[in-house]
C-alpha positions as CSV (number, residue, x, y, z in Angstrom):
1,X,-26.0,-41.1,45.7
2,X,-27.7,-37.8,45.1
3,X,-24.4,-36.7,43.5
4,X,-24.4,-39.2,40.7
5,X,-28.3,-38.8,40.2
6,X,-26.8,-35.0,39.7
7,X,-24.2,-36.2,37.2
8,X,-26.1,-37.7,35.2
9,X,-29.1,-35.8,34.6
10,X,-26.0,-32.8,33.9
11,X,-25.1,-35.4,30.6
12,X,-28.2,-36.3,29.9
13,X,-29.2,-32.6,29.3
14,X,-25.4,-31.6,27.5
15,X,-26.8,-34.3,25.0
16,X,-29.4,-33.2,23.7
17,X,-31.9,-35.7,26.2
18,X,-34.2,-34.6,28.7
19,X,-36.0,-30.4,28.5
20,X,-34.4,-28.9,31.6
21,X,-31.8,-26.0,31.0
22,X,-28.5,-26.4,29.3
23,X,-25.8,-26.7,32.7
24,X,-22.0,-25.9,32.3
25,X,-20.3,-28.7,32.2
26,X,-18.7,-30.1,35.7
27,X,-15.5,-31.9,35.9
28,X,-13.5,-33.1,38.8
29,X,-10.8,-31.0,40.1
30,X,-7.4,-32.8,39.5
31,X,-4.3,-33.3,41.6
32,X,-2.9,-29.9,40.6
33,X,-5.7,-28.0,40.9
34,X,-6.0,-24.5,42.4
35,X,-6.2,-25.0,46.2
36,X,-2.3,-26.5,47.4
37,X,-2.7,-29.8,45.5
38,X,-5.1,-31.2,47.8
39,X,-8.4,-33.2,46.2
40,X,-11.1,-33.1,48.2
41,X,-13.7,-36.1,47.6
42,X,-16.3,-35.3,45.7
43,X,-15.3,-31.8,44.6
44,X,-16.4,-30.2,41.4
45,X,-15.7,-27.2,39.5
46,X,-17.8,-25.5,36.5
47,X,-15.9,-24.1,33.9
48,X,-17.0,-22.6,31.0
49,X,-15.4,-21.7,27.3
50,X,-15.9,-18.5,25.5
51,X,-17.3,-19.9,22.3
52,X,-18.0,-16.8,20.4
53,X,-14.9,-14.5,18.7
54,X,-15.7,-10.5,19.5
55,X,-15.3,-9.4,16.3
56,X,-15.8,-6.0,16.9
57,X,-11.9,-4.4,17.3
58,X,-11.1,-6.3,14.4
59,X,-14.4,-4.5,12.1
60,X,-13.2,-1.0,13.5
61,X,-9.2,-1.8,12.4
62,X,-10.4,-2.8,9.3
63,X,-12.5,-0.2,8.5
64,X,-10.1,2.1,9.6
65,X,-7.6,0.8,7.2
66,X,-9.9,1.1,4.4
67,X,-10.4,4.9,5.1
68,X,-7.1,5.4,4.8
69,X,-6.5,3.7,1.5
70,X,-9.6,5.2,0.0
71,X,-7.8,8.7,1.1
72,X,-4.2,7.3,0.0
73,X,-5.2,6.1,-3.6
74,X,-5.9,9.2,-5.6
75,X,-2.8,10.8,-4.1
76,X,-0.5,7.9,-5.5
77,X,-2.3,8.3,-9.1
78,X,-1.6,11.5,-9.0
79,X,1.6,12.9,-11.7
80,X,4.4,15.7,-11.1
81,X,2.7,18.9,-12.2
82,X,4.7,20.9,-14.7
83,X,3.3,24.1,-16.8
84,X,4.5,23.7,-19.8
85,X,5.2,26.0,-22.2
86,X,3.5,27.0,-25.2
87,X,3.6,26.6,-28.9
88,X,1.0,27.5,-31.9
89,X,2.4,24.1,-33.8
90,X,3.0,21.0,-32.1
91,X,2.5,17.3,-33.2
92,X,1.0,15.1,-30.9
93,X,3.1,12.6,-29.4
94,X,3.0,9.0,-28.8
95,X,2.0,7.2,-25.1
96,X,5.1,5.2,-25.7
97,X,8.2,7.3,-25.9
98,X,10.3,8.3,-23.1
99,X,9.6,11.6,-21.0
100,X,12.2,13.4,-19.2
101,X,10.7,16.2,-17.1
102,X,12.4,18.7,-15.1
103,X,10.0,20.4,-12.7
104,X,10.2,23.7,-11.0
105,X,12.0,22.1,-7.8
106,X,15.0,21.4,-10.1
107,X,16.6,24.2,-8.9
108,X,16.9,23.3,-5.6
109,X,17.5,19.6,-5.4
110,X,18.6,18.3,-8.9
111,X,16.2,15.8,-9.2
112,X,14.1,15.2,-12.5
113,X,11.9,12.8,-13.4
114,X,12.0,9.7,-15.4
115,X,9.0,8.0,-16.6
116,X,7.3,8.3,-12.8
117,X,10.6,7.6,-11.0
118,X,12.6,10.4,-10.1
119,X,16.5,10.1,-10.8
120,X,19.4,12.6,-9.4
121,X,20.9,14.7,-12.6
122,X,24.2,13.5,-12.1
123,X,23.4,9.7,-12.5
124,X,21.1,10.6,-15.4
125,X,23.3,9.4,-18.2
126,X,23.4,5.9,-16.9
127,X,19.9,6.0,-16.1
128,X,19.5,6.7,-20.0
129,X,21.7,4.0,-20.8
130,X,19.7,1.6,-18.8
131,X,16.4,2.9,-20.5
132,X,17.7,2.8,-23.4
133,X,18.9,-0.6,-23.8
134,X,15.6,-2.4,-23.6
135,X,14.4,0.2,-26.4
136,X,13.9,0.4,-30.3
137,X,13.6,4.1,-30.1
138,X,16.7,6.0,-28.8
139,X,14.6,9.5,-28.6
140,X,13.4,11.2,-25.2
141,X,10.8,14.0,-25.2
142,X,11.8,16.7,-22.7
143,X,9.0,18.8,-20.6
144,X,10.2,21.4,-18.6
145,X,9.0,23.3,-16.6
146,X,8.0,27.2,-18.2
147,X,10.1,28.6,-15.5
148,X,13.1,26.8,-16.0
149,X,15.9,28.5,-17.4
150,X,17.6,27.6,-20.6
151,X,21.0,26.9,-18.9
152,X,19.2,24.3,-16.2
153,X,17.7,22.8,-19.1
154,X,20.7,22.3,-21.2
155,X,22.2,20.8,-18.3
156,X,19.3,18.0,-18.6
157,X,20.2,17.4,-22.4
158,X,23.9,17.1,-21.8
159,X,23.4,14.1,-19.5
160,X,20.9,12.6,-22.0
161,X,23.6,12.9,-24.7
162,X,25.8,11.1,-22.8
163,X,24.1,8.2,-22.0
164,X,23.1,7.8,-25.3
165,X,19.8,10.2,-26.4
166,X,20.1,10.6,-30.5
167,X,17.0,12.5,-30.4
168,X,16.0,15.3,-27.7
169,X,12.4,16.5,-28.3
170,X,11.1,19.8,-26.4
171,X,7.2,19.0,-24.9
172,X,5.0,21.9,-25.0
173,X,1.2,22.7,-24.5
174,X,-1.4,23.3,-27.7
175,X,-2.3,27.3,-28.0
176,X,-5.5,27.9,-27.9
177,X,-7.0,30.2,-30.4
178,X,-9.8,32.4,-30.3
């Protein structure tokens, strides 16, 4: 008898009734339970339930993550950094026409830039073809770099003649005058 006088003051108190302390709550071990299979009579075993989240690890991967992208993002915005040469009369140029530039590293692995994206020289033609075909305006402005040599940069305009360039314009910097 004690044992049910037990039982039920323990669900009396996980309801809300009575002012003692909140118990665990006590269930009968089953037929499987942890000791061969074996019930006893009358055996009881408290088991409890972790009923918080530790959200710790997951605040220091997340902020973790966030250093990195705030260390990331100016890189990516970041352009290809050409010097350009100079010139004591140059127009300004549209934000919507088509750059070609060939930066100093040209020399070493043939690669100049398109837009942002950078394209091998030998595929440049059909690169320009491809550019060109979604495009009123068939002329490319070309910025080189100062250091480039006037052969590696007529190399550049003969593969955007051939995909199609009727117009090559030469990019340079304003002179300042004093």
């Amino acid at each position: 008898m004690p044992r049910r006088a037990e039982a039920a003051r323990m669900t009396q108190t996980e309801h809300g009734e009575g002012s003692g302390p909140i118990m665990p709550k006590m269930q009968e071990q089953g037929a499987g339970g942890a000791r061969g299979g074996r019930r006893r009579r009358g055996q009881r075993r408290v088991m409890t339930s972790l009923a918080e989240i530790n959200v710790v690890p997951m605040v220091d991967v997340m902020l973790v993550l966030l250093i990195i992208f705030m260390v990331a993002a100016p890189l990516m915005q970041r352009g290809l950094d050409v010097n350009l040469p100079v010139a004591r009369r140059a127009d300004p140029i549209a934000a919507e026409r088509l750059f070609v530039t060939i930066p100093l590293s040209f020399r070493t692995d043939r690669i100049v830039q398109v837009g942002d994206d950078p394209v091998r020289v030998e595929i440049l033609d059909e690169r320009m073809r491809q550019e060109l075909l979604e495009r009123t305006d068939q002329d490319v402005f070309l910025r080189g770099d100062r250091e480039i040599t006037l052969q590696e940069l007529m190399v550049v305009m003969d593969e955007l003649k051939e995909g199609g360039v009727a117009t090559v314009g030469l990019v340079t910097d304003f002179v300042v005058e004093r």
